[in-house]
py3Dmol code that shows the C-alpha trace and the ligand (Angstrom):
import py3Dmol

protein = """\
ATOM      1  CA  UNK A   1     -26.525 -19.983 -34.453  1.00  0.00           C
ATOM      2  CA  UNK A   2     -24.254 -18.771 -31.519  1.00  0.00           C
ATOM      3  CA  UNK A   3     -24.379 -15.310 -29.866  1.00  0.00           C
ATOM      4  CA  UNK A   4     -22.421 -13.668 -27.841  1.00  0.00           C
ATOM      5  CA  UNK A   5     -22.372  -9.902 -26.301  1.00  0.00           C
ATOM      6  CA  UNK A   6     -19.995  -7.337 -26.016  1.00  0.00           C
ATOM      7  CA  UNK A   7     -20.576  -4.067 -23.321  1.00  0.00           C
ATOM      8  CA  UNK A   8     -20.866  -0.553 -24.010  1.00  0.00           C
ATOM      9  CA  UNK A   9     -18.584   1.867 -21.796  1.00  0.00           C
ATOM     10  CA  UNK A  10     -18.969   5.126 -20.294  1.00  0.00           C
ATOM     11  CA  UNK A  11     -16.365   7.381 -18.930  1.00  0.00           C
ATOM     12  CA  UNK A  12     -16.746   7.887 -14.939  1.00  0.00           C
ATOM     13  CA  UNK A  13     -13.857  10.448 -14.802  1.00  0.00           C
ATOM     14  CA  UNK A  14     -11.119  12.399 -16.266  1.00  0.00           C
ATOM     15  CA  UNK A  15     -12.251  12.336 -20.348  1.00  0.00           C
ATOM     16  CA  UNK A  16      -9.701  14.665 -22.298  1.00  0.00           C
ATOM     17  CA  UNK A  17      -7.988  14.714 -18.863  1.00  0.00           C
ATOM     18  CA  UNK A  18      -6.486  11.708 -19.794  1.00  0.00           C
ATOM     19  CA  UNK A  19      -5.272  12.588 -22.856  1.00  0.00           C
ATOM     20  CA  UNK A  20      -2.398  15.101 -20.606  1.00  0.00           C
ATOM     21  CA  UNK A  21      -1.370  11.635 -18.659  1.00  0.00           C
ATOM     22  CA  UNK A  22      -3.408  11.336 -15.773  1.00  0.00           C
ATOM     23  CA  UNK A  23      -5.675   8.680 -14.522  1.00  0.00           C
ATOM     24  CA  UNK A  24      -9.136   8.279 -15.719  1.00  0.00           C
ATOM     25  CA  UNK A  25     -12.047   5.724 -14.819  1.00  0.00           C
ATOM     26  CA  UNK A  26     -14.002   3.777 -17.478  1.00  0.00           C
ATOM     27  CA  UNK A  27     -17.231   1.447 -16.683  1.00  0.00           C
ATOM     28  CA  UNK A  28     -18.844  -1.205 -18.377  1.00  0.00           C
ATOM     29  CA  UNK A  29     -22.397  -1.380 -19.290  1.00  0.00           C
ATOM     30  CA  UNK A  30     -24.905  -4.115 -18.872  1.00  0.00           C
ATOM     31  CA  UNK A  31     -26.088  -3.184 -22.672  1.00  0.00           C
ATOM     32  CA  UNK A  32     -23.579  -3.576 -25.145  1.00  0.00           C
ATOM     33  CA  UNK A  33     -24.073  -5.424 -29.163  1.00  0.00           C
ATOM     34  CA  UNK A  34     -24.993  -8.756 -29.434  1.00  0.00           C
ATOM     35  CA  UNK A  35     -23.733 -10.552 -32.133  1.00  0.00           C
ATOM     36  CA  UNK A  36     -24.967 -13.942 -34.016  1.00  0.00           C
ATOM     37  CA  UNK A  37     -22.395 -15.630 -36.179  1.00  0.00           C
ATOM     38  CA  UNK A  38     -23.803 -19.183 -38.419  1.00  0.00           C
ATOM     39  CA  UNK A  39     -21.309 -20.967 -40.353  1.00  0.00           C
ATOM     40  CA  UNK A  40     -22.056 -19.736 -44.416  1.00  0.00           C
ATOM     41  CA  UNK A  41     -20.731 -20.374 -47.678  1.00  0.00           C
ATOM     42  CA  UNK A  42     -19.268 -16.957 -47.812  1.00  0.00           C
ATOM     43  CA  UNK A  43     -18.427 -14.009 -45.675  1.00  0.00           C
ATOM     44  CA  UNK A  44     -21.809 -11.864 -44.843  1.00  0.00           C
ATOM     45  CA  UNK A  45     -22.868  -9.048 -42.615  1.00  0.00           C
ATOM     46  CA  UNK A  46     -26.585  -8.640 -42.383  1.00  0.00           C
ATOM     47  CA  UNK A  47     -27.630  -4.989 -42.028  1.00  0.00           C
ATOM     48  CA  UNK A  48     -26.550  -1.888 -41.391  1.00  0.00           C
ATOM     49  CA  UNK A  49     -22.982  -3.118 -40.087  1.00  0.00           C
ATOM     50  CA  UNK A  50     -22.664  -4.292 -43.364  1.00  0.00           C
ATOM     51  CA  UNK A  51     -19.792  -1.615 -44.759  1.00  0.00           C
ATOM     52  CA  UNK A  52     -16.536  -1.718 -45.844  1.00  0.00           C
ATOM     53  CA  UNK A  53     -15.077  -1.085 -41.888  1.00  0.00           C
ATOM     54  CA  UNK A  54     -16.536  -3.849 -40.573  1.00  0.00           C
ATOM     55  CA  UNK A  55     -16.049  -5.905 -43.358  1.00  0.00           C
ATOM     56  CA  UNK A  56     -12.171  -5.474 -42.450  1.00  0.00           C
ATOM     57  CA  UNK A  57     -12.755  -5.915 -38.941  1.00  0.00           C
ATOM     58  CA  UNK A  58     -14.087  -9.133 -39.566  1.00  0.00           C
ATOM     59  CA  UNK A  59     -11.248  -9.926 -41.583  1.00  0.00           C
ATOM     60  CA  UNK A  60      -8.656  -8.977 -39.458  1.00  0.00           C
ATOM     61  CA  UNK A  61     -10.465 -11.439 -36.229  1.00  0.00           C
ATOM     62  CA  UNK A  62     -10.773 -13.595 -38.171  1.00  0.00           C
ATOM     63  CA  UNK A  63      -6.888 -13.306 -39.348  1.00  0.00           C
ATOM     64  CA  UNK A  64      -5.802 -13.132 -35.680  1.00  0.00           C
ATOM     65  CA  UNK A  65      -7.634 -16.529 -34.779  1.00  0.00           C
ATOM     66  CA  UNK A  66      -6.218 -18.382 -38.105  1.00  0.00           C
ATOM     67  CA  UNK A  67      -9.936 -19.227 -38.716  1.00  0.00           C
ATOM     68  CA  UNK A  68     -10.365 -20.213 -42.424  1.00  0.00           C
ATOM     69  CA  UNK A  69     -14.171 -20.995 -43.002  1.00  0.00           C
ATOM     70  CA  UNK A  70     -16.890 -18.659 -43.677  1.00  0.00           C
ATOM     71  CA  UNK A  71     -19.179 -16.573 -41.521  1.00  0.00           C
ATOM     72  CA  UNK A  72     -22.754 -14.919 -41.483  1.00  0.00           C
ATOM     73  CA  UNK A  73     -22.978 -12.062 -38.750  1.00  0.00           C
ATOM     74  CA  UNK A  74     -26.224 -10.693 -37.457  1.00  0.00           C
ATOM     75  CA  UNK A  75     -25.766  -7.977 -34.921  1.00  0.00           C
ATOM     76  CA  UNK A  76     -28.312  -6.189 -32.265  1.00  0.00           C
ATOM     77  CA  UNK A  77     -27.234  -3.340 -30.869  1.00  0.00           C
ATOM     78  CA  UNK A  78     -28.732  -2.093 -27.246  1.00  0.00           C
ATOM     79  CA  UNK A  79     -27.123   1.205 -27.426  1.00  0.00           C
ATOM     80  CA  UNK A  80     -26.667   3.844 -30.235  1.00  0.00           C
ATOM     81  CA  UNK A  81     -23.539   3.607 -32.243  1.00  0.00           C
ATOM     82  CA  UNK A  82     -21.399   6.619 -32.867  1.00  0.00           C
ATOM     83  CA  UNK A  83     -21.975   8.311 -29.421  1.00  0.00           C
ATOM     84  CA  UNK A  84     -18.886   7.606 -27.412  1.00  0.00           C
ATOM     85  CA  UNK A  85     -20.632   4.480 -25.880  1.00  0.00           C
ATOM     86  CA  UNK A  86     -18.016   1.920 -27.597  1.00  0.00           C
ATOM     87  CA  UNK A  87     -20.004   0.021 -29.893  1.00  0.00           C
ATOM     88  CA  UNK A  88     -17.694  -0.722 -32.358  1.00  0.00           C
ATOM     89  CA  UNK A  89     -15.615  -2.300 -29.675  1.00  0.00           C
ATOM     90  CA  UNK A  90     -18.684  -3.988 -28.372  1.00  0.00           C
ATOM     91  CA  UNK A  91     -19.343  -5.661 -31.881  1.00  0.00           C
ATOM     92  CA  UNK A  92     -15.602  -6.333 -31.858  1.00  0.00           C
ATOM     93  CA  UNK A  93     -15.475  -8.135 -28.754  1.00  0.00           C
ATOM     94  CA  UNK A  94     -19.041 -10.037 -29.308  1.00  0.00           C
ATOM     95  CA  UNK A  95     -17.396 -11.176 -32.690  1.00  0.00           C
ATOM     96  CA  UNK A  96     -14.467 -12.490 -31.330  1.00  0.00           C
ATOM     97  CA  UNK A  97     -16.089 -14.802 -28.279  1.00  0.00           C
ATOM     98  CA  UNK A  98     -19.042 -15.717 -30.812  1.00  0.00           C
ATOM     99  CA  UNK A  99     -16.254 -17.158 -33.853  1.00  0.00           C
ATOM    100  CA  UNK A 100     -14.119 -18.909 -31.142  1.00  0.00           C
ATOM    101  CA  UNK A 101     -17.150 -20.929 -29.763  1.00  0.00           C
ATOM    102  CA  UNK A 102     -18.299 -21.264 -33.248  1.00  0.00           C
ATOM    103  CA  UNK A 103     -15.312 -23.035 -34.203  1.00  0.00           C
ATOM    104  CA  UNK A 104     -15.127 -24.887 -30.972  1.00  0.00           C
ATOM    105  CA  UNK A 105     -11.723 -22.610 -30.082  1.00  0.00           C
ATOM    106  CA  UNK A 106     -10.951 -22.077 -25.822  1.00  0.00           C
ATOM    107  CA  UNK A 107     -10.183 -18.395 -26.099  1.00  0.00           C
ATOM    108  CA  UNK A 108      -9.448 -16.373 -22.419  1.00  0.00           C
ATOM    109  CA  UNK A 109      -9.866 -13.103 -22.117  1.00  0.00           C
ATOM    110  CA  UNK A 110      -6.836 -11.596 -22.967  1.00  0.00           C
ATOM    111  CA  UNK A 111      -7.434 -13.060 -25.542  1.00  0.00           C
ATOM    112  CA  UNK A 112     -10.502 -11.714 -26.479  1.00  0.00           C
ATOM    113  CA  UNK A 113      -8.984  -7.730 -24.978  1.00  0.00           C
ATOM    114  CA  UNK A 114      -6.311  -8.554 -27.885  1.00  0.00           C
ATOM    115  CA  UNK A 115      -8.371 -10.331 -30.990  1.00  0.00           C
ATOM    116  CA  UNK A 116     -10.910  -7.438 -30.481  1.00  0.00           C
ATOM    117  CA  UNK A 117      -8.912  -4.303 -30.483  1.00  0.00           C
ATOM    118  CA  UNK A 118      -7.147  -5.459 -33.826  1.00  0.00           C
ATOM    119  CA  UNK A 119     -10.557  -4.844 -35.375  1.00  0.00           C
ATOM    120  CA  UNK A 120     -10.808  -1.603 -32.778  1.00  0.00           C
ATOM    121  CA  UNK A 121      -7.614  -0.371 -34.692  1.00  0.00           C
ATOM    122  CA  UNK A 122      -9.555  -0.398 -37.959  1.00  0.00           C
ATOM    123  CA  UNK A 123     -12.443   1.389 -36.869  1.00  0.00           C
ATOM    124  CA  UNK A 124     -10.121   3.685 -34.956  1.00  0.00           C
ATOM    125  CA  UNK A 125      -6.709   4.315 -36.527  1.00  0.00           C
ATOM    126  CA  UNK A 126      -4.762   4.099 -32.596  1.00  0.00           C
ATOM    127  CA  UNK A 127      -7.163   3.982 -29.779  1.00  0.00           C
ATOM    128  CA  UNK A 128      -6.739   3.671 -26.387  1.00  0.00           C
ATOM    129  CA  UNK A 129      -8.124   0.253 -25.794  1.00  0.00           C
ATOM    130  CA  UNK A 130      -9.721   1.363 -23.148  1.00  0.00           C
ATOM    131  CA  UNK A 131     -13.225   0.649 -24.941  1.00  0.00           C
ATOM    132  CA  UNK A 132     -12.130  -2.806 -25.964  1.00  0.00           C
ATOM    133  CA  UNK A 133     -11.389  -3.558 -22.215  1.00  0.00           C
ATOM    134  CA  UNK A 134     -14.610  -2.069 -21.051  1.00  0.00           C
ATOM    135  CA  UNK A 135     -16.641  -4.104 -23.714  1.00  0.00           C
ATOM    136  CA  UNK A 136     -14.460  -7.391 -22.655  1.00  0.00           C
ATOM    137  CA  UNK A 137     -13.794  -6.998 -19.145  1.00  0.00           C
ATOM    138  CA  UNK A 138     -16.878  -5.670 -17.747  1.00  0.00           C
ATOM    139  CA  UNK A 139     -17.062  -3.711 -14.187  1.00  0.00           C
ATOM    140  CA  UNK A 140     -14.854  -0.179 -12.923  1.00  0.00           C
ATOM    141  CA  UNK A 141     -11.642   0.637 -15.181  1.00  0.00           C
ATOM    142  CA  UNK A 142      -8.663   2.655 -14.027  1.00  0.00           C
ATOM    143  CA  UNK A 143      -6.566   3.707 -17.243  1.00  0.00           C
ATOM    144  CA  UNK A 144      -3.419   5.888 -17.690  1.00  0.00           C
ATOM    145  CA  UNK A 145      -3.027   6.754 -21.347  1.00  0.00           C
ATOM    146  CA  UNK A 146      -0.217   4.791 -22.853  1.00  0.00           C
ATOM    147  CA  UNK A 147       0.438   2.900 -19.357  1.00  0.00           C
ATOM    148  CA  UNK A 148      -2.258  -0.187 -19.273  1.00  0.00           C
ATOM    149  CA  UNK A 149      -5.747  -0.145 -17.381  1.00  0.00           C
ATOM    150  CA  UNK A 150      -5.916  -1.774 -13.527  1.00  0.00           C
ATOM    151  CA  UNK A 151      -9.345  -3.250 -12.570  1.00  0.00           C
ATOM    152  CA  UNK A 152     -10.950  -1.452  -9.681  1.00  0.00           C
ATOM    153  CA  UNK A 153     -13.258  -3.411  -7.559  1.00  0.00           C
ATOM    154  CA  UNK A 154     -15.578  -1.915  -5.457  1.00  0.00           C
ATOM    155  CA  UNK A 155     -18.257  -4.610  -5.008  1.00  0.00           C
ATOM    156  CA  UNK A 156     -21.453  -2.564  -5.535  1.00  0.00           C
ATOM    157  CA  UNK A 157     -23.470  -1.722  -8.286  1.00  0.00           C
ATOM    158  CA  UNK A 158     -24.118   1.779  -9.218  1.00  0.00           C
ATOM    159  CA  UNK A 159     -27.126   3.110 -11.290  1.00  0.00           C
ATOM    160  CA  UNK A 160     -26.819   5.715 -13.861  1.00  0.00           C
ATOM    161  CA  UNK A 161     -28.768   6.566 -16.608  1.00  0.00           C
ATOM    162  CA  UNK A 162     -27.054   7.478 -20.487  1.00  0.00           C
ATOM    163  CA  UNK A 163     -28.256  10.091 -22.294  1.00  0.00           C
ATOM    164  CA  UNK A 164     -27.918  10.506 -25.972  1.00  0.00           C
ATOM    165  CA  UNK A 165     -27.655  14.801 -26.978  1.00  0.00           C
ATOM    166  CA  UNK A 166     -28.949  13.608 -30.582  1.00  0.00           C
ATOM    167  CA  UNK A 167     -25.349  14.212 -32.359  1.00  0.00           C
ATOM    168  CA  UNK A 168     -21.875  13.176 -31.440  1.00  0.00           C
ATOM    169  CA  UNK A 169     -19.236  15.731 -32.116  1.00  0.00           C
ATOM    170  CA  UNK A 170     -15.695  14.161 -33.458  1.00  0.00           C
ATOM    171  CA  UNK A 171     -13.449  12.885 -31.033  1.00  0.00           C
ATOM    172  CA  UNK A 172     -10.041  14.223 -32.939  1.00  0.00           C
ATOM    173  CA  UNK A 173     -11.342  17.686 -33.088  1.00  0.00           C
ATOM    174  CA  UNK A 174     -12.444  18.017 -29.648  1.00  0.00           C
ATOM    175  CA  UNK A 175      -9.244  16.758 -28.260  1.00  0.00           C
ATOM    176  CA  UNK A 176      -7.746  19.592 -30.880  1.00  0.00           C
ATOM    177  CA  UNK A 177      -9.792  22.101 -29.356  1.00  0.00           C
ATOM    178  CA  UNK A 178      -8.604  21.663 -25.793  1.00  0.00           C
ATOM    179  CA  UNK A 179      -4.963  21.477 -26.877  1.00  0.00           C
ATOM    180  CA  UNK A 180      -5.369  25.229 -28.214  1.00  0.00           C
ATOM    181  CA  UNK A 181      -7.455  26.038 -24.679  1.00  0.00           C
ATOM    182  CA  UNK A 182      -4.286  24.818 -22.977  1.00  0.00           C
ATOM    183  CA  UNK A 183      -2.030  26.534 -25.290  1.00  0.00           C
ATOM    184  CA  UNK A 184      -3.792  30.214 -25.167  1.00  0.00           C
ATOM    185  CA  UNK A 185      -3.981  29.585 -20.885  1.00  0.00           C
ATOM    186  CA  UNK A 186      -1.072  27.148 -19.826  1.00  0.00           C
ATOM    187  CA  UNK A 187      -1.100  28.556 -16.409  1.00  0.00           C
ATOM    188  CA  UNK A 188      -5.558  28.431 -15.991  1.00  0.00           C
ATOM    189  CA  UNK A 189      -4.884  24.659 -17.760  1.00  0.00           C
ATOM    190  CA  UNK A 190      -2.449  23.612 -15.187  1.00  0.00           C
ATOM    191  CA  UNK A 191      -4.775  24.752 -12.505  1.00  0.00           C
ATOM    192  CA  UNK A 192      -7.657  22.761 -13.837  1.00  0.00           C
ATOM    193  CA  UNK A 193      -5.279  19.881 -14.647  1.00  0.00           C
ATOM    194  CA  UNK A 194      -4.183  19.690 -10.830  1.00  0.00           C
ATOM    195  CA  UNK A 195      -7.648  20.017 -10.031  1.00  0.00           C
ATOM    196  CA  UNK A 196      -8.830  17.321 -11.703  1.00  0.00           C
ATOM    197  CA  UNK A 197      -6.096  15.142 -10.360  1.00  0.00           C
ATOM    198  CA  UNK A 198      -7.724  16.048  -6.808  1.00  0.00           C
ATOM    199  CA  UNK A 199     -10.761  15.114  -7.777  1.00  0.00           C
ATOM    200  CA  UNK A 200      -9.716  11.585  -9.497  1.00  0.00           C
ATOM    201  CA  UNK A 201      -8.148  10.806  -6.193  1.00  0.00           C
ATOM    202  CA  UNK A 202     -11.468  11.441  -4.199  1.00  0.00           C
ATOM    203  CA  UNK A 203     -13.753  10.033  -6.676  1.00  0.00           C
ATOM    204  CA  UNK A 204     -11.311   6.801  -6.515  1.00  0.00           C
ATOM    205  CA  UNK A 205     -12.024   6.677  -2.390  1.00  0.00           C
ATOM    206  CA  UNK A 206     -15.672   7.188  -2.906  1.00  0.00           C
ATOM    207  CA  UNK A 207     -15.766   4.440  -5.262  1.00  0.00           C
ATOM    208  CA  UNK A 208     -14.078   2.385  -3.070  1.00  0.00           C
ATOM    209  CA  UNK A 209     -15.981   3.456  -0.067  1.00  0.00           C
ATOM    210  CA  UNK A 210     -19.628   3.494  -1.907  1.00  0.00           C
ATOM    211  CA  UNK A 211     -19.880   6.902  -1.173  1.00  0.00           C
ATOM    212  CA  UNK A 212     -22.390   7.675  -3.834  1.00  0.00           C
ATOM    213  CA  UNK A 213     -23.257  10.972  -2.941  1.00  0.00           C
ATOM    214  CA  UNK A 214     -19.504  12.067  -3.015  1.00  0.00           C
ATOM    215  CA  UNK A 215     -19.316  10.395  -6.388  1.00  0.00           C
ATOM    216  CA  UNK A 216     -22.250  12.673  -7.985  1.00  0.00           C
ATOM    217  CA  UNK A 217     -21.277  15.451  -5.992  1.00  0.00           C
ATOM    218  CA  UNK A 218     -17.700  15.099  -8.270  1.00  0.00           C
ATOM    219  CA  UNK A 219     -19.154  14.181 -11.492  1.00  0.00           C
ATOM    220  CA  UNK A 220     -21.193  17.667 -11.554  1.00  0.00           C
ATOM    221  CA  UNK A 221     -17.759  19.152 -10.699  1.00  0.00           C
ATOM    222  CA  UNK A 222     -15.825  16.809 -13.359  1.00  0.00           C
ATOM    223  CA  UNK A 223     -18.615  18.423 -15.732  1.00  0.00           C
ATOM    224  CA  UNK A 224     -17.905  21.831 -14.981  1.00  0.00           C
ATOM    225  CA  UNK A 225     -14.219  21.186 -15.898  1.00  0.00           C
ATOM    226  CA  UNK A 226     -15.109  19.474 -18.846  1.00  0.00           C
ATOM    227  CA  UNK A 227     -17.176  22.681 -19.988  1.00  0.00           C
ATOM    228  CA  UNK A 228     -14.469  25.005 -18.392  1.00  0.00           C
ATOM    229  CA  UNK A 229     -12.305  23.268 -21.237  1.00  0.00           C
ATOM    230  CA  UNK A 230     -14.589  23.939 -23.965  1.00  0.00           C
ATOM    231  CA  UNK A 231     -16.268  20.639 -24.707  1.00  0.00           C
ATOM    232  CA  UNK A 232     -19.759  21.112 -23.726  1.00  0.00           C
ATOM    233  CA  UNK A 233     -22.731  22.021 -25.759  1.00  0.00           C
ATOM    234  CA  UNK A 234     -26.004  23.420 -24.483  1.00  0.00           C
ATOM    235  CA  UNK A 235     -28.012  19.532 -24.918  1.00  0.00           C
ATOM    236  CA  UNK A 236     -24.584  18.889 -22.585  1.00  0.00           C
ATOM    237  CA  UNK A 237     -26.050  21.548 -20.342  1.00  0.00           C
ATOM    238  CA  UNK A 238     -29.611  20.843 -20.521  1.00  0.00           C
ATOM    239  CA  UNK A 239     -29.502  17.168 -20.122  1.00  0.00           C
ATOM    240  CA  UNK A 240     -27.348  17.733 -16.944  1.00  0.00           C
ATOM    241  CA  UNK A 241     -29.404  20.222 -15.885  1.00  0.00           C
ATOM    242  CA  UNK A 242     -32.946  18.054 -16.097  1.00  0.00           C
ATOM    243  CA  UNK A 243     -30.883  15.533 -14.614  1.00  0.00           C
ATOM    244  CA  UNK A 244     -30.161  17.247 -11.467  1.00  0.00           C
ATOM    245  CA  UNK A 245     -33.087  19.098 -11.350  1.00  0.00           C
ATOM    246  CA  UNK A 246     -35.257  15.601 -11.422  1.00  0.00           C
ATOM    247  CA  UNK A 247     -32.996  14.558  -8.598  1.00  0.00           C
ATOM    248  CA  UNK A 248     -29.919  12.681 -10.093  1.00  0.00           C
ATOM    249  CA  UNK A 249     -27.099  12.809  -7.497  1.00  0.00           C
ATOM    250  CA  UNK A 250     -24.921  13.597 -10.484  1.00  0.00           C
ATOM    251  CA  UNK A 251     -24.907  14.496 -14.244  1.00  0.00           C
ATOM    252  CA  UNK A 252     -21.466  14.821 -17.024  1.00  0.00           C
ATOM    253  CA  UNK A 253     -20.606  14.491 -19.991  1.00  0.00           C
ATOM    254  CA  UNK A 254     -19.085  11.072 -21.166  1.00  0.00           C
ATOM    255  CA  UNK A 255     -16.550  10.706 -23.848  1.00  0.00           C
ATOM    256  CA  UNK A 256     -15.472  13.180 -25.891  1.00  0.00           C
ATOM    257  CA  UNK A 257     -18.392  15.639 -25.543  1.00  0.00           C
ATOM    258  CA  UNK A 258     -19.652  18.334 -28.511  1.00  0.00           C
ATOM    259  CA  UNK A 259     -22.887  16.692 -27.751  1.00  0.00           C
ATOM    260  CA  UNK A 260     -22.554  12.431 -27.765  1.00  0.00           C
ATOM    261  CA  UNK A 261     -23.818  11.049 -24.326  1.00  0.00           C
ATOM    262  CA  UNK A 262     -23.980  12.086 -20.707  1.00  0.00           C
ATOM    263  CA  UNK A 263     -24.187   9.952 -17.994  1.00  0.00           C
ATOM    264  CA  UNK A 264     -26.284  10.927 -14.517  1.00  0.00           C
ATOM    265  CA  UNK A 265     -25.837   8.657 -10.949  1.00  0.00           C
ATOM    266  CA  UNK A 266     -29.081   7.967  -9.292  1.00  0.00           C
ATOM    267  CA  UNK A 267     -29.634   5.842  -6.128  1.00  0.00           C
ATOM    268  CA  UNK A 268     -31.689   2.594  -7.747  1.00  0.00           C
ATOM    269  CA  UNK A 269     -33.158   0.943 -10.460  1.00  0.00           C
ATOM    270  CA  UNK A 270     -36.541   2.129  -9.948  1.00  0.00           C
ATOM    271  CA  UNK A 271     -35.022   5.961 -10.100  1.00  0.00           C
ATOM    272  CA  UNK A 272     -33.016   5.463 -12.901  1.00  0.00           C
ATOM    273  CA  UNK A 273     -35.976   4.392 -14.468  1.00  0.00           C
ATOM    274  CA  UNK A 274     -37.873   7.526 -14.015  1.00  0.00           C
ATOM    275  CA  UNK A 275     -35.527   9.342 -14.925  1.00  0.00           C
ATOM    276  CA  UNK A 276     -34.819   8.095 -18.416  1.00  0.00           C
ATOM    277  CA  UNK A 277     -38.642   8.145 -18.755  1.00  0.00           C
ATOM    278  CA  UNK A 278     -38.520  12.057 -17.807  1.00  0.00           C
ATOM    279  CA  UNK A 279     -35.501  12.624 -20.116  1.00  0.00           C
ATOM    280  CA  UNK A 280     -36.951  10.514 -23.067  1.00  0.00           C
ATOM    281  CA  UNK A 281     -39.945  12.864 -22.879  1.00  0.00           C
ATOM    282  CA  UNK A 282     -37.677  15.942 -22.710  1.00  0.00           C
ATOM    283  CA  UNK A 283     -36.395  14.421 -26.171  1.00  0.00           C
ATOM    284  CA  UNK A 284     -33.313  13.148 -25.352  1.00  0.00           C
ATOM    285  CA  UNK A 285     -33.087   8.960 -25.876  1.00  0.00           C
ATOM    286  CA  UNK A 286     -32.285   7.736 -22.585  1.00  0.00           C
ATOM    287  CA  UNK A 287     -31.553   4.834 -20.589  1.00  0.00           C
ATOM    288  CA  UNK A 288     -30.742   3.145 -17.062  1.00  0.00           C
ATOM    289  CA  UNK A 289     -27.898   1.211 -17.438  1.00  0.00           C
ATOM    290  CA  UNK A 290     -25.726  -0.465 -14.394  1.00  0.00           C
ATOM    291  CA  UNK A 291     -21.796  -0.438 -13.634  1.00  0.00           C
ATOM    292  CA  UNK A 292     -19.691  -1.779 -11.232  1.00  0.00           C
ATOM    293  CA  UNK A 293     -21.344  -5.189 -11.022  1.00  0.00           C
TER     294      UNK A 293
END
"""
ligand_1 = """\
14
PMV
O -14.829 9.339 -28.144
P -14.973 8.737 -26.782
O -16.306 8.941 -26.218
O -14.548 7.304 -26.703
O -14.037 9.547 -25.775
C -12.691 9.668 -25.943
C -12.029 10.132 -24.677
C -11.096 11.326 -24.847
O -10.460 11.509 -23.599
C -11.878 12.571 -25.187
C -10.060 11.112 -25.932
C -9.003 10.101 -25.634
O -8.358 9.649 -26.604
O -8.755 9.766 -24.469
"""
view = py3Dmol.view(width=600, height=400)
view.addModel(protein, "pdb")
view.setStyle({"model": 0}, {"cartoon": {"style": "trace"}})
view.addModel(ligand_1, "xyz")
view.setStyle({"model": 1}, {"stick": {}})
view.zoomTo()
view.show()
C-alpha cells in the first residue's frame, strides 16, 4: 500500500478580485487528503469518493501517465470537502504522486501541477489551477488569473485557523452576483477594485517583511471589501467577529464566500489552538492549520 498527500488551500487575498485581473495570494495547508492506492484486479474507490466524478478523474491520471494496470484507492481527508479548501485538487494531486510511485514512475512536480489538474478539469469544468498548485506546490502563491502563479517566499510560518460556516454557497453564482454589483455601480466597483490593488501591494510587503500585524490588520479590511461586494453571509460575519473578538490579529472570508470557510491569523500554535477550540464550541468546525512553511 503506498500513500501519498495532497494540501488544502486557502485564499490570503484578493478572492473575486481576481476574477477582474489583478493579483491574488493563495497558501497551502499542512492538512490536505491522503490517498492509498494497492495494485487490484479492477479499478475501485473505497467510500464516499466513490462517484461517477472521481471515477473519471481517476481515469483521466491515469490516461495522462499511460498507466495500464488496475488500482484500489482509499482516501482520508483532513479537511471538509466542498468548502473552498481544494480537496478535490488535494485528492487529485495525492493520486497522481501515489500511482507514479506505485508503478515505480520518477514524476517532478510539474508534473504532478499538470497530471493533477486534468482530473481538476473534471471536477471543475475550467479552473484556475490555482488549487492544484496550492495542493502540489505547498507554501505562499501569487496568481494573476489567466497569467501563471509565481512562488512567494517569505521564510516564516504563519498560523491561522479555518473555519467552516456549515454550508458552502456556489462558486459560479457568487462570481455572477458581483458581476451585476459591478454592473449597477461601475464607478463604487472601480473604487473598491483600486483599493484592493493597494492593499495586495501592502499585504505582499508585509508578507515579505513578517509583518503579521499589518497582514491581519488587511485581511479584516480585505473582508470588508469582500462583504462590500456582496459575498458575505452573517456565519461570514459572526465567525470573523468571534475571531477578532477572541483576539485573532485577523479574520476573512476564503474562497468564494456565501458561507464556505474563513480563515483568521493568530500569532502561534498554541493560540491558534484556542481559538479553534473557542470557535468549535461556538459551532463552527474549526481548525489551526499552518502556511508559508
Ligand atoms: O471556490 P473557491 O473557494 O475555490 O474560490 C474561488 C475564488 C473566486 O475568486 C471566487 C473565483 C475564481 O474563479 O477566482
Amino acid at each position: 500500500m503506498i500513500k501519498e498527500r495532497g494540501s488544502g488551500k486557502v485564499i490570503l487575498f484578493g478572492e473575486h478580485f481576481v476574477v477582474y485581473g489583478v493579483p491574488g495570494i493563495a497558501a497551502g495547508i499542512d492538512r490536505g487528503v491522503e490517498v492509498s492506492v494497492k495494485e487490484s484486479s479492477e479499478d475501485k474507490i473505497v467510500g464516499e469518493w466513490n462517484t461517477e466524478g472521481t471515477r473519471k478523474a481517476v481515469d483521466a491520471i491515469k490516461k495522462k501517465m499511460g498507466i495500464e494496470g488496475h488500482i484500489e484507492i482509499g482516501v482520508k481527508e483532513e479537511i471538509p470537502t466542498k468548502a473552498g479548501l481544494g480537496a478535490s485538487a488535494a485528492f487529485s494531486v495525492g493520486l497522481t504522486k501515489a500511482v507514479a510511485k506505485l508503478f515505480n514512475k520518477k514524476i517532478e512536480e510539474e508534473e504532478v501541477f499538470s497530471t493533477s489538474l486534468e482530473a481538476e478539469k473534471i471536477y471543475h469544468g475550467n479552473p484556475s489551477g490555482i488549487d492544484n498548485a496550492a495542493a502540489t506546490y505547498g507554501g505562499l502563491i501569487k496568481f494573476i488569473k489567466g497569467k501563471g502563479i509565481e512562488r512567494l517566499d517569505i521564510g516564516k510560518e504563519l498560523n491561522i485557523v479555518v473555519s467552516f460556516t456549515g454550508k458552502k454557497g456556489s462558486t459560479k453564482e457568487l462570481v455572477e452576483g458581483v458581476k451585476k454589483v459591478k454592473e449597477r455601480n461601475e464607478g463604487v466597483f472601480e473604487k473598491l477594485l483600486s483599493s484592493y490593488v493597494e492593499l495586495y501591494k501592502e499585504g505582499e510587503n508585509a508578507l515579505k517583511q513578517g509583518n503579521i500585524e499589518k497582514i491581519g490588520e488587511l485581511m479584516n479590511i480585505n473582508h470588508g471589501l469582500l462583504s462590500a461586494i456582496g459575498v458575505s453571509t452573517k456565519e461570514n460575519e459572526e465567525v470573523a467577529h468571534i475571531a477578532r473578538e477572541e483576539g485573532a490579529l485577523g479574520s476573512k472570508i476564503t474562497g468564494a464566500g456565501g458561507g464556505g470557510c474563513n480563515i483568521a491569523l493568530v500569532r502561534d500554535e498554541s493560540e491558534a489552538g484556542e481559538l479553534a477550540h473557542k470557535l468549535e464550541r461556538r459551532g463552527f468546525r474549526s481548525f489551526p492549520a499552518r502556511i508559508g512553511g
